[in-house]
Structure formats: structure tokens, C-alpha cells
N, C-alpha and C positions, 0 to 999 in steps of 0.2 A: 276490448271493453266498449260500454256505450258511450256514443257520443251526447250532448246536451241537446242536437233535434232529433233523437230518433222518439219512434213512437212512444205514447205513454206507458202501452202495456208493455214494453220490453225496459222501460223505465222500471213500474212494476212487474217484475216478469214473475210467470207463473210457479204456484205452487202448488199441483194438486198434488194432495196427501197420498192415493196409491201411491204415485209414482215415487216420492223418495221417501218416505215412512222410516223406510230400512236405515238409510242414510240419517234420517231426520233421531230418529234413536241411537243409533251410534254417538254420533255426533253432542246430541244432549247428554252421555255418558261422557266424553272425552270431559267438556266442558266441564260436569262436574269437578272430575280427578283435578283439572286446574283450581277452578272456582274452589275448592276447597283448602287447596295450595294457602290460595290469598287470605280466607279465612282464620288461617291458625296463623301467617305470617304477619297480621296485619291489627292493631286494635278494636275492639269493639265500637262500630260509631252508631249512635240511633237508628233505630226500627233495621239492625245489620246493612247498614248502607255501605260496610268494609268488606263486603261479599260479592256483590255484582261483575260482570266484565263490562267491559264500554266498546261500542260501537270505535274503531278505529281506520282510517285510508287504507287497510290493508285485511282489516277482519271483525277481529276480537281482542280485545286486551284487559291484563290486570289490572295495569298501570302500575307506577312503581311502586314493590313490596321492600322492606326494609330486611336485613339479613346481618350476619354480623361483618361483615367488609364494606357495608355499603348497602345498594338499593339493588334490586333486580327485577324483571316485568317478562312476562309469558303474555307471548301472540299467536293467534291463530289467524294465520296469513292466508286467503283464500283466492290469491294470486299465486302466488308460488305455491301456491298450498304445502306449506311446513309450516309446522309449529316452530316457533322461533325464540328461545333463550337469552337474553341478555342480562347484561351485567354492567354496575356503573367501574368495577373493576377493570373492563374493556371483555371480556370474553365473550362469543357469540356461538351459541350452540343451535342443530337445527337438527328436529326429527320428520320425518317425509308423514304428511297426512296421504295415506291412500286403503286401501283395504289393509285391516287389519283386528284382529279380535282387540277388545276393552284389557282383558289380561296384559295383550303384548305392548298398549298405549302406555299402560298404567307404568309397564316394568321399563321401558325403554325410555320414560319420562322421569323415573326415580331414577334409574342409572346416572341419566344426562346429569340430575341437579346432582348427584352424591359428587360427579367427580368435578366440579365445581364447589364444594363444600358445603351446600344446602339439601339438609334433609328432614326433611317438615314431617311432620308425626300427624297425620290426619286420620279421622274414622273412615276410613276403605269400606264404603259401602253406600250406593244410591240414597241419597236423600229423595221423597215424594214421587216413586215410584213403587208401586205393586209389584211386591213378588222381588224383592231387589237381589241381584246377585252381588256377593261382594267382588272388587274390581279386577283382583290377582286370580278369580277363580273365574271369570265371563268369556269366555269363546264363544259365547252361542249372538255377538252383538259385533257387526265384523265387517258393514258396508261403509263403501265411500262413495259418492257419485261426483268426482268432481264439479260437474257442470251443477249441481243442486244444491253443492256448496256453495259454488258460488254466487247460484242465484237467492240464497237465503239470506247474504251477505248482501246483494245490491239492495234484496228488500228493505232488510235494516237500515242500508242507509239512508234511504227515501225517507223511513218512518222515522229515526232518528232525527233528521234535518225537521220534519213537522211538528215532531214533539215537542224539541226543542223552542221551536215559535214561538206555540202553545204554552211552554212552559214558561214564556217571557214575559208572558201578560200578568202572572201572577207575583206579589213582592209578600205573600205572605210565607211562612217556613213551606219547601218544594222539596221535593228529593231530586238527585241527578236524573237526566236520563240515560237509566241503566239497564243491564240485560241479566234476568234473576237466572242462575245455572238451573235452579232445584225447581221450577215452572217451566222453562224453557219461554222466556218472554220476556221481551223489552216494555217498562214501565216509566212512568212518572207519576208522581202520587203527590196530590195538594192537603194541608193542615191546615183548618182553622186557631187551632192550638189549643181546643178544649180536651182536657182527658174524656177519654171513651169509655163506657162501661166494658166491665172486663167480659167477656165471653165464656157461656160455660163450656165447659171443658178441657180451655185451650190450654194447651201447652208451653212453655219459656218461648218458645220461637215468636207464635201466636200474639199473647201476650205483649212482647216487646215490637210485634210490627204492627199493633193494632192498638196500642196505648192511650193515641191519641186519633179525635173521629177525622177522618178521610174522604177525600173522595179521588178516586185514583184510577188513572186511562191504560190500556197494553194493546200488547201488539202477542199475540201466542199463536204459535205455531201449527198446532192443529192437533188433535189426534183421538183413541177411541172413534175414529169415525169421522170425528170434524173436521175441516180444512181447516185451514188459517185462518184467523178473525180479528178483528179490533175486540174489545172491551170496556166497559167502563160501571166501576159500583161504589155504593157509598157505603162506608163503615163506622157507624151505624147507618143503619137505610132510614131515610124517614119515610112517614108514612104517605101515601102517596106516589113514590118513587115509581115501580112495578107499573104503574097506568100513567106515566107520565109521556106527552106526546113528544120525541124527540127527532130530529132530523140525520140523514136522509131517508125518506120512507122505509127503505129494507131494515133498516134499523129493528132490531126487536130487542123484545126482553124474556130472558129463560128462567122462568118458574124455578127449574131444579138450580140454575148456578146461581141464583140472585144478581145477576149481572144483563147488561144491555149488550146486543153483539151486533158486529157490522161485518160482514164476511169480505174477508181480503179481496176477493174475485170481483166482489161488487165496483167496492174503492176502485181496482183495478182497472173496468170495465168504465168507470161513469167517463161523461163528458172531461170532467174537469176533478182528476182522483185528488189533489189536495184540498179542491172546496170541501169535497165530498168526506175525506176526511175531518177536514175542520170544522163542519158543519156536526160532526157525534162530537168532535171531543168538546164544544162549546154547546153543543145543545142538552148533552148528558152534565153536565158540569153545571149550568144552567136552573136545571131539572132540581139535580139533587141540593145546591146550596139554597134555591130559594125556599127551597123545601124545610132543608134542616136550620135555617135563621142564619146563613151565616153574613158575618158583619161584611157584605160583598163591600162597601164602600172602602174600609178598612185595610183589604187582604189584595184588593187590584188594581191595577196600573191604570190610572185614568186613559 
């Protein structure tokens, strides 16, 4: 593992999208099968904040889910690379991350929990993906690249450690920072606390994570074509947003996603990748509250 003076970009190490794609899909299926675990294990908290996995020393975690004996917490360990079973009962179970189809993840993951006495009734089927296969029927999603797991993990941690910062500054209602299975993206998302106009069309999910207006930073992982990026957009957008000038330069804003994007490789690349990041999440944060009136005096930490 890295040490604290190796280079920056090995600090950030690389992600480009050819290269683990395969891996990068797989992988965002696994997580679901869990992240879904948590879901039906767990009660409903505002805008699904009982859904997420959390950035942990070792990967990915549920953190602890409540069951009928007690608590129990699914890891995805990207050191050892096994997915890791525990139990506040004491038992420890461990299935090997390596090549393997989504089918065999799924079944060998319901096994582990049935013979431990947990068996969660979840909808088997990709959430916000095109074309989903359901999870007992996928052979066709089957890569592992260890070394690209593990570099997606050390990214997280970097970004994790920054978000969190960022997220300190703020004392108005924050959400954790958390890693959404069904985006495949580490977020935090700030509230001024006014209800949001509802959005047409949207859906219960929609709806209940957009209730109230937003303005909310990620880290996603890439794909259709993209590499990895930062993000960051307002919900509702005020007017203005789209042209507003934000730091650092490469910064842009995409017409089709309504969002400001900062390409992983850039942060990676600058002199100095945490100014560089801190400089979007404070200058898109920036942007958008003065924009939409919010009581900044109010919502921030002197």
C-alpha cells in the first residue's frame, strides 16, 4: 500500500475507463446485491440515507444492519479482497472477490446469509441501469481486476477524506458522506431546508430525495464513455447557475446533465489535487447558494 510521501498521482491513482470498465460494472452490480441487502434490512431515513455503503479502512461497508439476533455489517474488503460477513453474534463469514459472474455473486452471497439465519427478500434486479438483467440470471457481467479494485478504493479514500472537510464547513441539515450503489457514486448533498417544487414526472424515489432544494457535490465513476469526474448541481437550479464562473478553469458545465464536472485526471494531475478539488466544491457551492438566496449566514460555520 501507499505510503504518506509517495507521489500525488499514485495518492490519486489512475482511473481510466477502457481500462477497468468490465471491472467497474461488475463491481457496481455486486454492490447493488448488497446495497439492497441494507435497504430492506434497515428503516427508511430521509431522502434514503439507510441505503448507501460508507467509505471504510478496508473498502466498502453497510455498517451495522439490525436482524433478529442482533446487528450484522457486509464489507467489501479490497485488501484481501473478500467480501466479509459479520455478526454482532460473533460469526464471520467470507466470500473470495475474484472473477466471477453476478449470478454466482448473488447465489453464493444468499447462501452465506441463509446459513447464518438472514434472508432478506429484496427486488433482484438492477436498479438505474439500461437493459437490467435480473441478478440470478447475469453471467454476461464477470470481471474482477484486483489491482482496479483496489485503486477505486484508494480513490475513495482520498475523496472521502475531502468531502468530509467540506462537509464540516457546513452546520445547516448535510447528509453523510456516502457511496449511492444505484449511481455508482460517493456524494454529499447540502439543505437549506426549504421544500422543493415537486418535479414533473418523478417518481417515489425522485420525490423523496428531492423534497427538499439542494445543492449537492459526487465523485462518479465514469462511464457511457466518461472517465471519472467530480460533480456538482442545484436542485432546483437557479437561474444563472449554467454561466456561472467557477474554479478551477477545466471546470465546466454540461448542458445535457445540468451539472458542473471536474474530470478525476485533472484533480489528479494539478499541482496541488486537494486545492484543486476544493476549489469546485466551494466555488460550485458558492455559485449556486448565492444564486438561489440561501440564508448563507445562517447554514455556515463561521
Amino acid at each position: 500500500m501507499m505510503k504518506n510521501d509517495e507521489p500525488r498521482n499514485e495518492i490519486f491513482p489512475p482511473l481510466p475507463l477502457a481500462e477497468w470498465e468490465a471491472t467497474k460494472d461488475t463491481l457496481h452490480l455486486w454492490t447493488q446485491i448488497v446495497g439492497k441487502i441494507r435497504l430492506v434490512q434497515t428503516p427508511l431515513t430521509n431522502h434514503f440515507w439507510n441505503v448507501p455503503l460508507y467509505v471504510s479502512a478496508r473498502g466498502l461497508t453497510t455498517s451495522a444492519m439490525p436482524y433478529e439476533r442482533g446487528v450484522f455489517e457486509i464489507e467489501f474488503d479490497f485488501i484481501e479482497h473478500n467480501l466479509v460477513i459479520k455478526t454482532s453474534a460473533g460469526e464471520i463469514k467470507t466470500i473470495r472477490l475474484e472473477p466471477k459472474t453476478v449470478a454466482r455473486f448473488y447465489e453464493e452471497l444468499l447462501a452465506t446469509l441463509r446459513d447464518i439465519g438472514i434472508e432478506p427478500q429484496i427486488r433482484a434486479i438492477p436498479d438505474e441501469i439500461p437493459d437490467p438483467i435480473p441478478f440470478a440470471e447475469d453471467t454476461t457481467h464477470k470481471s474482477y481486476d484486483a489491482e482496479y479494485a483496489a485503486r477505486f478504493w484508494r480513490a475513495l479514500i482520498q475523496v472521502d477524506k475531502i468531502f468530509s472537510e467540506f462537509r464540516s464547513q457546513f452546520i445547516g441539515k448535510v447528509s453523510p458522506v456516502h457511496f449511492f450503489w444505484g449511481s455508482f457514486d460517493l456524494a454529499v448533498t447540502r439543505f437549506n431546508g426549504e421544500p422543493a417544487p415537486e418535479r414533473a414526472d418523478a417518481d417515489s424515489i425522485t420525490r423523496e430525495a428531492y423534497s427538499h432544494a439542494v445543492i449537492s457535490h459526487g465523485f462518479w465513476l465514469g462511464g457511457g464513455g466518461m472517465d471519472a469526474a467530480f460533480y456538482s448541481y442545484a436542485a432546483p437550479e437557479p437561474e444563472g447557475f449554467k454561466t456561472a464562473r467557477v474554479k478551477p478553469e477545466k471546470a465546466f458545465y454540461s448542458t445535457e446533465m445540468n451539472e458542473f464536472f471536474l474530470m478525476y485526471e485533472d484533480v489528479r494531475q494539478a499541482a496541488n489535487p486537494k486545492a484543486a478539488l476544493m476549489d469546485f466544491l466551494n466555488s460550485t457551492y458558492d455559485a449556486a447558494a448565492n444564486l438561489a438566496n440561501w440564508k448563507r449566514d445562517e447554514l455556515e460555520r463561521k
